[in-house]
Each structure stands twice: as structure tokens, then as C-alpha cells.
C-alpha positions as CSV (number, residue, x, y, z in Angstrom):
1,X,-89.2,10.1,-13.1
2,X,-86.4,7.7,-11.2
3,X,-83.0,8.6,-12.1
4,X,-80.8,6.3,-14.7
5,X,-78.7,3.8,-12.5
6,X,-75.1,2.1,-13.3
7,X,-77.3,-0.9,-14.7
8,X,-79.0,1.0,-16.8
9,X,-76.3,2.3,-18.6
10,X,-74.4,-0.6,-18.2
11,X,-77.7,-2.6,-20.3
12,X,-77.8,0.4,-22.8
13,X,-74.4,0.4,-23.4
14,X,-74.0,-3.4,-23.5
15,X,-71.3,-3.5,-21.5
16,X,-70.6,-4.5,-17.6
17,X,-71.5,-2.5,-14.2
18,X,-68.4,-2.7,-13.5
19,X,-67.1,-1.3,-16.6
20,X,-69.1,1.7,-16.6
21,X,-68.1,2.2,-12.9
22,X,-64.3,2.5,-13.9
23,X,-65.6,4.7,-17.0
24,X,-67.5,7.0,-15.1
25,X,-65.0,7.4,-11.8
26,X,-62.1,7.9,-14.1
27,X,-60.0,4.9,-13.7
28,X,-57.4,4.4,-16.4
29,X,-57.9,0.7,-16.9
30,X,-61.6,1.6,-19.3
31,X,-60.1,2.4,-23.1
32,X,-61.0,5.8,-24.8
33,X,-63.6,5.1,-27.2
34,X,-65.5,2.9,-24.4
35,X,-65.0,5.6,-22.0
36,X,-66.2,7.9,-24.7
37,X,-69.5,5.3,-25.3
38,X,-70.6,5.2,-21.8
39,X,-70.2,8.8,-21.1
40,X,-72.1,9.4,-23.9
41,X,-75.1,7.0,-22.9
42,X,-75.1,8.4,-19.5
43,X,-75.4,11.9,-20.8
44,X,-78.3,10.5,-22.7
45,X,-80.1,8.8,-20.1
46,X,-79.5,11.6,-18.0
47,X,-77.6,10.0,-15.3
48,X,-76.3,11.7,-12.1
49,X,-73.8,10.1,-9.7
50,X,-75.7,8.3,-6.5
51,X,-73.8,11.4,-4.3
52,X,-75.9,13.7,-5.9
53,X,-78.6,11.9,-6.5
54,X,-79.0,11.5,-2.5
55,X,-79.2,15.2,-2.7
56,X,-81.7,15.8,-5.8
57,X,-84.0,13.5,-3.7
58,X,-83.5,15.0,-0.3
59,X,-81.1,17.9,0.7
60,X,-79.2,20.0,-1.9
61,X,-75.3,19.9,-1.5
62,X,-75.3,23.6,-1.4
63,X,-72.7,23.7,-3.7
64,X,-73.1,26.1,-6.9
65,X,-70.8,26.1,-10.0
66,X,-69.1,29.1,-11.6
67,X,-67.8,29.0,-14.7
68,X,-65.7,31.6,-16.1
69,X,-63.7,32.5,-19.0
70,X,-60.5,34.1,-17.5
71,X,-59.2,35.0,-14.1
72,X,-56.9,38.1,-15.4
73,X,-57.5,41.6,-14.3
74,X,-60.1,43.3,-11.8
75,X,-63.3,43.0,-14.5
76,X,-63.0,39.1,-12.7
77,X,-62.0,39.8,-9.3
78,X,-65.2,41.9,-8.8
79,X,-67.6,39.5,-10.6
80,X,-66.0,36.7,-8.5
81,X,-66.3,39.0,-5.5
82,X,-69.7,39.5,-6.1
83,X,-70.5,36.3,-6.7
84,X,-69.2,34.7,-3.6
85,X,-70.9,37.5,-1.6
86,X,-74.4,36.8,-2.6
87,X,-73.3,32.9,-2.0
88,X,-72.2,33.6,1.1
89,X,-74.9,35.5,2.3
90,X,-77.3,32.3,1.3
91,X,-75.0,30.0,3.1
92,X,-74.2,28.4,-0.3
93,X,-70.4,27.5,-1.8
94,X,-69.1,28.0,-4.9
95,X,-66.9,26.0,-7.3
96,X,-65.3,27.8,-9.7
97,X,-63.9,26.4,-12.9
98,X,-62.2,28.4,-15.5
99,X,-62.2,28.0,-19.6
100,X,-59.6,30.3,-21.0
101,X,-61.5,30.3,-24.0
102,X,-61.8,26.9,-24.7
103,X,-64.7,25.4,-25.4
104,X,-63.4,21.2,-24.7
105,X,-62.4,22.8,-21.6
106,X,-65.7,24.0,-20.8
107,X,-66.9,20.8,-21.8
108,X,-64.7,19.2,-18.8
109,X,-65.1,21.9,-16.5
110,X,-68.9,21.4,-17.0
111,X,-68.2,16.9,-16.4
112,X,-66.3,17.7,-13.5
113,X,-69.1,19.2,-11.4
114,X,-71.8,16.8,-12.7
115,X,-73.0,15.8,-9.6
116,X,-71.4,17.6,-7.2
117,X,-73.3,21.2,-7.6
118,X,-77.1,22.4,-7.7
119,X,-76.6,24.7,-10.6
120,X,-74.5,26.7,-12.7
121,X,-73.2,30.0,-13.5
122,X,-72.0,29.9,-16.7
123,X,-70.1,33.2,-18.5
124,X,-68.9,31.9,-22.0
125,X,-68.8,35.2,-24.1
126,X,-66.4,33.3,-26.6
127,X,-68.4,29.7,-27.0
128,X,-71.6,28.6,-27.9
129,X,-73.9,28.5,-25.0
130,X,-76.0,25.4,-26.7
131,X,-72.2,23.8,-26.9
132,X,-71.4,23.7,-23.1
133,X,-74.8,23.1,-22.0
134,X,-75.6,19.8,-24.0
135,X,-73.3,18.4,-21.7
136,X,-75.5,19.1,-18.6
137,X,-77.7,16.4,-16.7
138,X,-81.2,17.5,-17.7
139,X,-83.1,19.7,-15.8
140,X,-79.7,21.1,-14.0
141,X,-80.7,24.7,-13.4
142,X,-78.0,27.5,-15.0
143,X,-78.0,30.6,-15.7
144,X,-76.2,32.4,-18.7
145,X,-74.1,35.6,-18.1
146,X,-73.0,37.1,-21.1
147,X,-72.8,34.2,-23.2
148,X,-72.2,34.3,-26.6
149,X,-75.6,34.0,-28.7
150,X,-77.4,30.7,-28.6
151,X,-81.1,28.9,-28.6
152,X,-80.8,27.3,-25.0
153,X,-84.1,28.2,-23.5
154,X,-81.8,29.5,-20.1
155,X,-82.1,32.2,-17.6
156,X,-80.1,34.8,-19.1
157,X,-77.9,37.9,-17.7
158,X,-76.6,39.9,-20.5
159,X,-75.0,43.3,-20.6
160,X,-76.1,45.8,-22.9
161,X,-72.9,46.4,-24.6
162,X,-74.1,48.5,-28.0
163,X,-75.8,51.1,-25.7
164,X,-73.0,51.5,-23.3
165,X,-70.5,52.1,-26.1
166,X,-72.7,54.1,-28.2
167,X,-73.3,56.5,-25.0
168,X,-69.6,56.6,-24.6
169,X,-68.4,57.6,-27.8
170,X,-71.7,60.4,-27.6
171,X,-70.1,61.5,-24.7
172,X,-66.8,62.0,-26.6
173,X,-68.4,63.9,-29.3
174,X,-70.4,66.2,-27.0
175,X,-66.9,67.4,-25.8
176,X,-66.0,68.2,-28.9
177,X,-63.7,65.1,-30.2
178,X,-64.6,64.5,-34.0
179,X,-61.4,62.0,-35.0
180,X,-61.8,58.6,-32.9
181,X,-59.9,55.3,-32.4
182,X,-61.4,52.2,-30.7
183,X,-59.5,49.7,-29.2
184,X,-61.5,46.3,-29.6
185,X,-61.3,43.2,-27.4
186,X,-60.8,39.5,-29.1
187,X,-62.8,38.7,-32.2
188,X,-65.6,36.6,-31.6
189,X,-66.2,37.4,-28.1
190,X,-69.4,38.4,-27.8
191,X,-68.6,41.4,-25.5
192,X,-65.8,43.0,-27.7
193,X,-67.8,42.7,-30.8
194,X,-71.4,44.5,-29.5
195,X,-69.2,47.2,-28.4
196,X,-67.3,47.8,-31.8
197,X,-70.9,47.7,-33.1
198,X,-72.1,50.5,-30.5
199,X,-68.7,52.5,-30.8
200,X,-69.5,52.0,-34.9
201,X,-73.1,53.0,-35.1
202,X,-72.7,56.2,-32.8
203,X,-70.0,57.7,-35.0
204,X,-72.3,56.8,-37.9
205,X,-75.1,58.5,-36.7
206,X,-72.7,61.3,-36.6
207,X,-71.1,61.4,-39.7
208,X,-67.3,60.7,-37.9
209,X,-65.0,58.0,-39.4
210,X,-63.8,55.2,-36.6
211,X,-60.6,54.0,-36.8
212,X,-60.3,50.3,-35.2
213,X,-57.4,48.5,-33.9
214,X,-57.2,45.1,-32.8
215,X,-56.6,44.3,-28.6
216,X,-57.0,41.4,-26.4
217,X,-59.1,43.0,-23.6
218,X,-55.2,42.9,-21.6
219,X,-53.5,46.3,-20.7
220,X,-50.6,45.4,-22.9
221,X,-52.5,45.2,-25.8
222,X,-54.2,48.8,-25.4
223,X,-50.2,50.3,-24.6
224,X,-49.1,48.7,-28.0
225,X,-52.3,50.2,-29.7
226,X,-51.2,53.7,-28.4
227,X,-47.5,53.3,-29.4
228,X,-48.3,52.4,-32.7
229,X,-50.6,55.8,-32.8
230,X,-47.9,57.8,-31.5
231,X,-45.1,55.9,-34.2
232,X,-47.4,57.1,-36.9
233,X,-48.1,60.7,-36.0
234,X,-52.0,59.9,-36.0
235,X,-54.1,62.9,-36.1
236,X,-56.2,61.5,-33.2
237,X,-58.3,63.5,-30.6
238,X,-60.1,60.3,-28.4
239,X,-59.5,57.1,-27.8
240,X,-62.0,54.3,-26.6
241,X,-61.2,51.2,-25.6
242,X,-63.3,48.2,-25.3
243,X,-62.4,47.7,-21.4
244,X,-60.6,49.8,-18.7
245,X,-57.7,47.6,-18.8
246,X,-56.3,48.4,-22.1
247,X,-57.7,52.1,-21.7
248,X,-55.3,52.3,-18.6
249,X,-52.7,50.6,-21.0
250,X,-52.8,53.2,-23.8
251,X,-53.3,56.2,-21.3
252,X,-49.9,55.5,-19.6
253,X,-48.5,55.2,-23.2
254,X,-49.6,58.5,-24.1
255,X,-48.6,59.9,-20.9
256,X,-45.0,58.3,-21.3
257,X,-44.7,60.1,-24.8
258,X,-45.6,63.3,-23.4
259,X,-49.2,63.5,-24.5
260,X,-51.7,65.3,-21.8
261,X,-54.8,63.4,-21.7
262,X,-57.0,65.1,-21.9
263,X,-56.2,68.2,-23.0
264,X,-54.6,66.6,-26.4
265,X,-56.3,63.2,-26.4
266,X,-59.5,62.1,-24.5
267,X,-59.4,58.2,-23.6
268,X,-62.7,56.5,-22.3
269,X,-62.9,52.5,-21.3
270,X,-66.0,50.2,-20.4
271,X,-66.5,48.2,-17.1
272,X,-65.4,50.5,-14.9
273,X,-63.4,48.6,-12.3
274,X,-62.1,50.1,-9.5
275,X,-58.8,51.2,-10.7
276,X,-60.6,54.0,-13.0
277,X,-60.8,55.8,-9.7
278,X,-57.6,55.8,-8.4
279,X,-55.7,56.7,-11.6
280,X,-55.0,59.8,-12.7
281,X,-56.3,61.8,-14.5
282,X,-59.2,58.9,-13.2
283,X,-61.0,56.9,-15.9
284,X,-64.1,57.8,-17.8
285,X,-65.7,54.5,-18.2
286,X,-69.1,52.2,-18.9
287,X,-70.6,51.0,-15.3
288,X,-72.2,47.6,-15.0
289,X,-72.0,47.7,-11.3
290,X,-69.7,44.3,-11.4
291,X,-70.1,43.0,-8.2
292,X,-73.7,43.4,-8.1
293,X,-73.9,41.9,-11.6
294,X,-72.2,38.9,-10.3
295,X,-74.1,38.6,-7.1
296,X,-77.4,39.1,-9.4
297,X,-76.3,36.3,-11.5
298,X,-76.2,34.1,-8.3
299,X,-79.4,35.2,-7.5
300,X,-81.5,33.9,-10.3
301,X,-79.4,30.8,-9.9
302,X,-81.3,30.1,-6.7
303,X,-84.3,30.9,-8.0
304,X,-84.0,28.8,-10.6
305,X,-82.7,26.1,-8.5
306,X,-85.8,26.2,-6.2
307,X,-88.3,26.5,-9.5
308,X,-89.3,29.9,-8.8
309,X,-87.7,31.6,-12.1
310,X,-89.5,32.3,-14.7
311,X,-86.2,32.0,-17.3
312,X,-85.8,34.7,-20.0
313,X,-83.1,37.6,-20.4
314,X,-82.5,40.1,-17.9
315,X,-80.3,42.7,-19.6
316,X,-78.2,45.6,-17.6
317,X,-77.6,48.9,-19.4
318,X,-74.6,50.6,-18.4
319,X,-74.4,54.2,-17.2
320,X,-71.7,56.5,-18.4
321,X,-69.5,57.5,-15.6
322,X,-67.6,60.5,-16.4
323,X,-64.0,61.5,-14.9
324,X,-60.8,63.2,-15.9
325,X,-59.8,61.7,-18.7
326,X,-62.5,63.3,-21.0
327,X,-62.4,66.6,-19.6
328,X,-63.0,69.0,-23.1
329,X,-60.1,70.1,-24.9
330,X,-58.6,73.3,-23.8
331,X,-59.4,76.1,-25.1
332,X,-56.4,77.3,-26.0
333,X,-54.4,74.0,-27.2
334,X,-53.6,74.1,-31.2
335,X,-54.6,70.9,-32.8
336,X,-51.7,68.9,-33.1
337,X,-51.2,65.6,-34.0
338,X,-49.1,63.1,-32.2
339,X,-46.0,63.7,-34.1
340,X,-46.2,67.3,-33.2
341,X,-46.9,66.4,-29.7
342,X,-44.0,63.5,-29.6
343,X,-41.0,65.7,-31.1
């Protein structure tokens, strides 16, 4: 099928070529709600600029885009790391766009490489998949990693989340731990909420109450969490957090109000990023393998790009990585709650 042209969304749009070539190369002089016409009629008709269509028709740009919800902490760096490896290695460049969680952003991010890449990585754990991708020509290979639940027909990479939080807070009862807290991520990200869900349904399953409070996936966030357990004197004996970050952020908490983790308090995270290793007492955490998550995600992408993926979901299950920081209580310590501990 031959692509759309300028004149054919110039006739569908029932304006001039040279309108819609202002309109589409971002020139100020077109005014919002035509801009907003012809962008849409493009989308319609599919239309990619004549740079890329060049390369549809002959060579690929080797140029892939990336996505991504947030730059902060090492969960990123090592997806990114990854990534750009497997890249690399192909002799393929990536362009990297990020959302900070929102979705018009996204949206732009997603305009801004029309054209100029051969596919997509998309990780949108806080937006609707169906959202973002609407705005792609048709046919533009992506693949999904992580993204929040949607119908889009994609190649999906998804981490199983429920598993790797219910095996964690298993682990925390196997050593004995019977009064739990969870630190969750953000509401509505799709990653912080099937982990509160795994964390919920393991202490179900063994008749424990959970205690939840609210975090933002940022170390900060899991300190404040932990101050406001030692303030109150809670008669705690674990602590998991939705990601390492804010598991490192409580632990130095603790550690600053005297509490010995893990003799009085066992703290677990999920992600496992390389800092969990070089703390100490080191990290218990979920492993996803990041960087080889990302580079599998880049992967498929060239599969897809060259038609040879078959689509679906490929889902990871992390494995439970156990260190110092839920080594069983001793033997001899008196359960104490934090107020006891703190004074």
C-alpha cells in the first residue's frame, strides 16, 4: 500500500500543501486547532515523513526509540544500560524520551520520533498502553515493557510482580517474622500495585495481618515510612518495600535510630539493583536481572521490526535473592517494639 503524501492530507483536510507542511514541521505561523486538524488526518491516513519513508522503502534509519517513565535511581540506569548494550551490539541507536508520568507527554514523546526511528520500546507502567500507542503510524513495530494493562495486540515484556512479592514476604515468614509492613510504590502504577497484591495474598495465605504505607518508589519516601514506624513505637518485626530504593531508605532509618536489622527488624526490597550488594548488612531483594530485561526488550524489538515475532507476552519471574538483611532473628533478642528499641 503507497504511503499518504502532503497532498493527500492536504485534499483530506481541505486545506493547502503548504499549510500542512508548516503544520507538520512545526512552524508557528499554522493556528492550534488547524495544527490539531491536520495532525489528526495524518495520523489517520497513516502518514510518515518522506525521511522515513525513504527508509521504510529501502534501508532502515537504525534508529530505535526508548521510552521511559523516569530517569531516577539505578532500577533505570541498568534497564538503560542494558538496553543500549543489546543496541549496540546490533549496530543500532537509541533515542530515548522520557514521560515522568505523563501521559500528553508520552503522547509528544511518541510525535517526536514519528519518522525518525524503526520501532519502539515503550515502558508506561502508569498510562494506558492503548493511549500512547494510538498515536503511532500503523504498522510501527513496539514492544510493551511493563506497561500498565491494555488491549493493544503488542509484543509484551512484563514482570511477574505478584509472584516475586509473594515469594518475598514467604521468605520473611520462613524466618520467623509474623508482624509485617509494606512499603508500596505510587498508586496506579502497575508495578507498585501487583506487588501490594502479592505482599497481600502471601500474608493471607498465612493468616498474618499487613500493614501498608504509602511511598513513591524514591528512597526518601521509604526513610519517612520508617521514621513514622519508629515515632509510633510499632510492634514491627519485617519490613518490605516495593523497590530497593526505599528499602535502602528505611534501613538507614532504622539504623540511625539504633535498630539492628536484622536482628530486630528484617527489611526486604524488589529489583535488586546493584547497590543491595554493596550495603550493609546487603539487601535481600526480588531479581529481574535488569540489564538483561532491558537488552531482551530490545531484542524482540528487532524481531518485530524484521517481521519475525510472533507478538504475545513474555513474562519474567523474579528469583528471591537472599542477603543480610533477613538473616533470622536472634535467638536470644526479647521482642521489643521500636519504642523499646528507640529509648
Amino acid at each position: 500500500m503507497p504511503h499518504a503524501t502532503v497532498r493527500d492530507i492536504a485534499r483530506e483536510a481541505a486545506v493547502s500543501v503548504a499549510t500542512v507542511s508548516r503544520a507538520l514541521n512545526g512552524h508557528s505561523n499554522v493556528r492550534p486547532e488547524v495544527r490539531e486538524h491536520i495532525e489528526s488526518v495524518a495520523l489517520r491516513l497513516g502518514y510518515v515523513p518522506h525521511a522515513a519513508a525513504r527508509h521504510l522503502s529501502s534501508a532502515k534509519s537504525g534508529m530505535i526509540g526508548v521510552v521511559v517513565p523516569d530517569l531516577h535511581g539505578e532500577f533505570f540506569s541498568e534497564l538503560l544500560r542494558g538496553m543500549d548494550r543489546e543496541a549496540s551490539e546490533r549496530g543500532l541507536y537509541c533515542m530515548m524520551m522520557v514521560m515522568h508520568g505523563d501521559a500528553q507527554r508520552g503522547v509528544a514523546a511518541l510525535h517526536a520520533m514519528r519518522g525518525r526511528v524503526d520501532g519502539l520500546v515503550v515502558m508506561a507502567p502508569q498510562v494506558s498502553a492503548d493511549e500512547l500507542l494510538a498515536h503511532l503510524p500503523r504498522g510501527m513495530p513496539a514492544v510493551l515493557v511493563n506497561c500498565a494493562p491494555g488491549h493493544s495486540g503488542r509484543t509484551e515484556l512484563r514482570i511477574d510482580n505478584v509472584a516475586g512479592a509473594s515469594a518475598l514476604v514467604e521468605h520473611l515468614i520462613a524466618t520467623g517474622r509474623r508482624r509485617l509492613v509494606h512499603i508500596s510504590g505510587p498508586a496506579g502504577n502497575i508495578d507498585a500495585d501487583e506487588r501490594l497484591r502479592g505482599a497481600q495474598e502471601a500474608c493471607a495465605r498465612a493468616g498474618l495481618p499487613l500493614r501498608v504505607l504509602a511511598g513513591d518508589f524514591k528512597e526518601p519516601s521509604g526513610a519517612a515510612a520508617a521514621a513514622t514506624l519508629v515515632e509510633e513505637g510499632a510492634d514491627i518485626d519485617a519490613i518490605f518495600a516495593a523497590n530497593d530504593m526505599m528499602a535502602i531508605g528505611a534501613m538507614m532509618t532504622l539504623k540511625r535510630a539504633g535498630i539492628v536489622v536484622p536482628d530486630q527488624i528484617a527489611i526486604a526490597g524488589f529489583d535488586d539493583v546493584p547497590l543491595t550488594r554493596l550495603i550493609s548488612p546487603s539487601l535481600t531483594s526480588a531479581s529481574i536481572d535488569i540489564a538483561s530485561f532491558g537488552a531482551s526488550a530490545v531484542a524482540r524489538l528487532v524481531k518485530a521490526i524484521a517481521g519475525d515475532d510472533d507478538g504475545g507476552v513474555e513474562q519474567r519471574v523474579p528469583i528471591v535473592i537472599v542477603r543480610e538483611s533477613t538473616g533470622p532473628r536472634l535467638s536470644a533478642q526479647p521482642n521489643q517494639n521500636l519504642s523499646n528499641v528507640h529509648n
